[in-house]
C-alpha positions as CSV (number, residue, x, y, z in Angstrom):
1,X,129.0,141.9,50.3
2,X,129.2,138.6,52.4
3,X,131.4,136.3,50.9
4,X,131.2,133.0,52.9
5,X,127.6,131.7,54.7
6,X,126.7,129.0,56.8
7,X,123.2,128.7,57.2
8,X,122.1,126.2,60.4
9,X,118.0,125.7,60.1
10,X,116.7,122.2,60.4
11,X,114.0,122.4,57.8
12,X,115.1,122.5,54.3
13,X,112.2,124.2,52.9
14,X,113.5,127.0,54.5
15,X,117.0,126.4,54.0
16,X,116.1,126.6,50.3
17,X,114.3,129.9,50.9
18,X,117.3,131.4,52.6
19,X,119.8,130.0,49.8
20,X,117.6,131.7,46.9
21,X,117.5,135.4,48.7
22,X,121.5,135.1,49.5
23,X,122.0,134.1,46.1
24,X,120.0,137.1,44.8
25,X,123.2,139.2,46.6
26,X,125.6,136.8,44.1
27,X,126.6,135.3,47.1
28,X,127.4,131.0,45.9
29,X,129.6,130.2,48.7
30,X,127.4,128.8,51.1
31,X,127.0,125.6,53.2
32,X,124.5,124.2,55.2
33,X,123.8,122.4,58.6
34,X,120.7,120.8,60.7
35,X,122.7,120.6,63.6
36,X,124.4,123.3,65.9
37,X,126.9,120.8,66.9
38,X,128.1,120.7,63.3
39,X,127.7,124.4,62.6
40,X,130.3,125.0,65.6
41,X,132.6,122.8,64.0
42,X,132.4,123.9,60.9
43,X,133.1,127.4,61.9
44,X,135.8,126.3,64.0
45,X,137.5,124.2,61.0
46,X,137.0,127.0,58.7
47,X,138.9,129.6,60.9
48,X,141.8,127.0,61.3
49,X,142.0,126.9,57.6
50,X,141.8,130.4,57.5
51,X,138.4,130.2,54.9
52,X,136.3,131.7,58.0
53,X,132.4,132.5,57.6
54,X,131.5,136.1,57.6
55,X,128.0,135.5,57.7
56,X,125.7,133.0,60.2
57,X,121.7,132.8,59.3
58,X,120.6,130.3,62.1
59,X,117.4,129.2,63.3
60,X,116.6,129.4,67.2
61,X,114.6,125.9,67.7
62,X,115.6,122.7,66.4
63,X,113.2,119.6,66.6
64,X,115.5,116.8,68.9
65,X,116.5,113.6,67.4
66,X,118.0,109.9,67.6
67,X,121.3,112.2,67.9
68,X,122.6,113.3,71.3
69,X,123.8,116.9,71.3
70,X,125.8,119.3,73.1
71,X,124.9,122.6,71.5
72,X,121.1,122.0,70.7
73,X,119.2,125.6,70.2
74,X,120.5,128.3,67.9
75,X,121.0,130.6,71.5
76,X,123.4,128.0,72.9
77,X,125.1,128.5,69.3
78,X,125.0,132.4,69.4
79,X,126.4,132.4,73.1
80,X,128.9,129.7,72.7
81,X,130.5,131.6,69.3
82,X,130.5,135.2,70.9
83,X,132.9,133.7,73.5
84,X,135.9,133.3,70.5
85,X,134.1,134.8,67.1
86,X,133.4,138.4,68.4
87,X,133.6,139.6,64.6
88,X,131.2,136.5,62.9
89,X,127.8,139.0,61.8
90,X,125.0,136.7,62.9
91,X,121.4,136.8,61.6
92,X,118.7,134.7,63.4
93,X,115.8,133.6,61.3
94,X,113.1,132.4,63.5
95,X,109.7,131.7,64.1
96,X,109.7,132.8,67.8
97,X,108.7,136.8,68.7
98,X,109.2,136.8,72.2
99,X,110.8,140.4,72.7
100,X,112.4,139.5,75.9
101,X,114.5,136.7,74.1
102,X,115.2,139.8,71.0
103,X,116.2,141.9,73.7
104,X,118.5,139.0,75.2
105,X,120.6,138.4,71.6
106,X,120.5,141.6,71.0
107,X,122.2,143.3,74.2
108,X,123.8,140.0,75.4
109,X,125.8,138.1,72.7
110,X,125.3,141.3,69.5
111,X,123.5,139.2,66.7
112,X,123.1,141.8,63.9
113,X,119.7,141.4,62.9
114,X,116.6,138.9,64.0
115,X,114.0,138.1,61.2
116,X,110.8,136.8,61.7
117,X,109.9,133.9,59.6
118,X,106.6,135.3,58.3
119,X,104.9,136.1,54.9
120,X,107.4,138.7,54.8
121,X,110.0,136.6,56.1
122,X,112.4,136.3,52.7
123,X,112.1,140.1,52.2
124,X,112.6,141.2,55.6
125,X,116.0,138.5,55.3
126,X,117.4,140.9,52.3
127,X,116.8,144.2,54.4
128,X,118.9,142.2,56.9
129,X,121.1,141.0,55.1
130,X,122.0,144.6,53.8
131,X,122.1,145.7,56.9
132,X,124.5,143.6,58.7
133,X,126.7,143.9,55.8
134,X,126.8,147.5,56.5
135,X,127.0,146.8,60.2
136,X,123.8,148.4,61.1
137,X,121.1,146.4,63.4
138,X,118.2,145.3,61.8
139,X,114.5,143.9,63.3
140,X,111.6,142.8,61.6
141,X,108.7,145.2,62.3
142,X,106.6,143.0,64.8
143,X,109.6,142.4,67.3
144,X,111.0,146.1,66.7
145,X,109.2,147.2,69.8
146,X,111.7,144.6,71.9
147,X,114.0,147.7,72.1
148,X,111.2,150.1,73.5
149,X,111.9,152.0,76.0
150,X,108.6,151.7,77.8
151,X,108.4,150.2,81.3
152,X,107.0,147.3,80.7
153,X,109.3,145.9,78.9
154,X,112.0,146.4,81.8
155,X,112.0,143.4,83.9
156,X,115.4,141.7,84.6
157,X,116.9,138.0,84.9
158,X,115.3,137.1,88.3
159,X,111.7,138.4,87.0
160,X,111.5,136.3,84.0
161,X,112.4,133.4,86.0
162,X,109.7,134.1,88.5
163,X,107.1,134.3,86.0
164,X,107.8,131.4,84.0
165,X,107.6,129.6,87.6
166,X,104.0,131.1,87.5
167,X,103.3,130.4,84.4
168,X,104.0,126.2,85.5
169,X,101.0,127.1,88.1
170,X,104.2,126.6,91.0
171,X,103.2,128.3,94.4
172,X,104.8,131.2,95.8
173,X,106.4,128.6,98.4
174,X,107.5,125.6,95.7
175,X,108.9,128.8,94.3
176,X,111.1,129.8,97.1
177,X,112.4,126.7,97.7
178,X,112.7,126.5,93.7
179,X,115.1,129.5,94.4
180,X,117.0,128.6,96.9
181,X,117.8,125.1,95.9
182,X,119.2,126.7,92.7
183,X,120.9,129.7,94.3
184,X,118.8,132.3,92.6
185,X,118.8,135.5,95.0
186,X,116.7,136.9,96.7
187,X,114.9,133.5,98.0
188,X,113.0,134.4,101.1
189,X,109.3,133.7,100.3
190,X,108.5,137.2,101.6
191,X,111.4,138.3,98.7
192,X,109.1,136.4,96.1
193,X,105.9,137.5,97.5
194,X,107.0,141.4,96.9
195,X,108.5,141.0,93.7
196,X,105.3,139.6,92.5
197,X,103.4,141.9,93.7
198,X,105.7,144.7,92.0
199,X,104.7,142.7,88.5
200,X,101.1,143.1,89.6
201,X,101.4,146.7,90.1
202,X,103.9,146.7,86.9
203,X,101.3,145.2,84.6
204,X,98.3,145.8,85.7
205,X,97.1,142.3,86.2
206,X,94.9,140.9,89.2
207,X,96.7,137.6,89.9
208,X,99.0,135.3,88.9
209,X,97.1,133.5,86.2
210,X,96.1,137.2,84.2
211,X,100.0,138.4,84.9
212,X,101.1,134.9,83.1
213,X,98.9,135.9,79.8
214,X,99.9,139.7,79.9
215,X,103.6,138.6,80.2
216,X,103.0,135.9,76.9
217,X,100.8,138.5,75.0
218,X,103.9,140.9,74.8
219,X,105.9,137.9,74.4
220,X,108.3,138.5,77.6
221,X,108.0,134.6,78.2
C-alpha cells in the first residue's frame, strides 16, 4: 500500500475526511496543504531528500486569497507535475463532474482515479484508493460515462472553446476576431459559422442558447 500522501484540498472538513479513510489503509504518513504552490514544493523537496510521495489526493478548485499564486487550480498542479513526476499516482477529489474536464486528466496528464465528492464520496475514495495502488483507473459512477464512446462526447480543443464563447452570449463575429487575436485556427467567421452548425446537427439543439444547456447538462463545459 501507499506509503507517503500529500493531500492538497483547501477545506479542512474534508481534509479530515480524506485523512480518516487513508488511515483506515494504516497509512500515518501524510501531510497536508491549502495551497498548490506549497504542494509543488513540497513534492519537489521531498524527491531531493529522496522521501518522495507515492500518493497525491488533490482538490480541482481552490477559493483565491490575500496570497498571490502561481499554481492556483489542482489542473495547473496535475499538468505542471506530469512534466517531471511521470510515476506520482494522483487521485483528484472534486466536486466538479464535467466529463470533458475527466476526459482531459484522464487522457492528457494520466491521474489514476477522479472521485466525486458526494454522499458516497469517502467510499468511492477507498475503491480508489485500492485501485491506484494496484495501478488500475478508477471513476466514480456518475462521471464513468466521460470515457463513453458515444458521439457526443467527441468534440475536440477548438469546440469546447467555441461553446464556452457561446455560452458568454459572444456573437459569431466577436468570436472570430476572439479567434484570431489569440491564434486559435480555423478563424474565418464562415470557419466558426460551420463548426457551429456541425454542434447543432451534433446535438440536436436549435440555437445557440439550447446547444449552451445541452453542452452543460452532459457537463462538456
Amino acid at each position: 500500500m501507499f506509503k507517503k500522501v500529500l493531500i492538497v484540498d483547501d477545506h479542512d472538513d474534508i481534509n479530515k475526511g480524506v485523512l480518516d479513510v487513508l488511515q483506515s489503509f494504516d497509512i500515518y504518513n501524510i501531510q497536508k496543504s491549502q495551497y498548490c504552490d506549497n504542494a509543488f514544493l513540497m513534492i519537489k523537496k521531498a524527491e531531493l531528500d529522496q522521501e518522495p510521495y507515492d500518493l497525491l489526493i488533490t482538490d480541482l478548485s481552490f477559493i483565491p486569497d490575500h496570497r498571490e499564486c502561481n499554481i492556483c487550480s489542482g489542473e495547473h498542479l496535475i499538468a505542471t507535475l506530469r512534466k517531471e513526476y511521470k510515476d506520482l499516482s494522483i487521485i483528484v477529489y472534486s466536486m466538479k463532474d464535467q466529463l470533458q474536464k475527466v476526459r482531459l486528466l484522464i487522457k492528457q496528464y494520466g491521474v489514476d482515479a477522479y472521485v466525486c465528492k458526494s454522499r458516497n464520496g469517502s467510499k468511492d475514495l477507498e475503491q480508489a484508493i485500492k485501485a491506484a495502488f494496484e495501478k488500475e483507473l478508477f471513476l466514480s459512477k456518475n462521471v464513468r460515462q466521460a470515457l463513453s464512446p458515444r458521439h457526443e462526447l467527441e468534440i475536440d480543443d477548438y469546440d469546447i472553446e467555441l461553446l464556452k464563447q457561446l455560452s458568454f452570449g459572444h456573437s459569431k463575429e466577436h468570436i472570430s476576431n476572439l479567434f484570431k487575436d489569440n491564434n486559435i485556427t480555423p478563424s474565418s467567421l464562415s470557419s466558426v459559422e460551420k463548426r457551429q452548425n456541425k454542434l447543432f446537427i451534433q446535438f440536436k439543439a436549435n440555437n445557440a442558447t439550447h446547444l449552451v444547456s445541452i453542452v452543460k447538462d452532459l457537463g462538456l463545459i
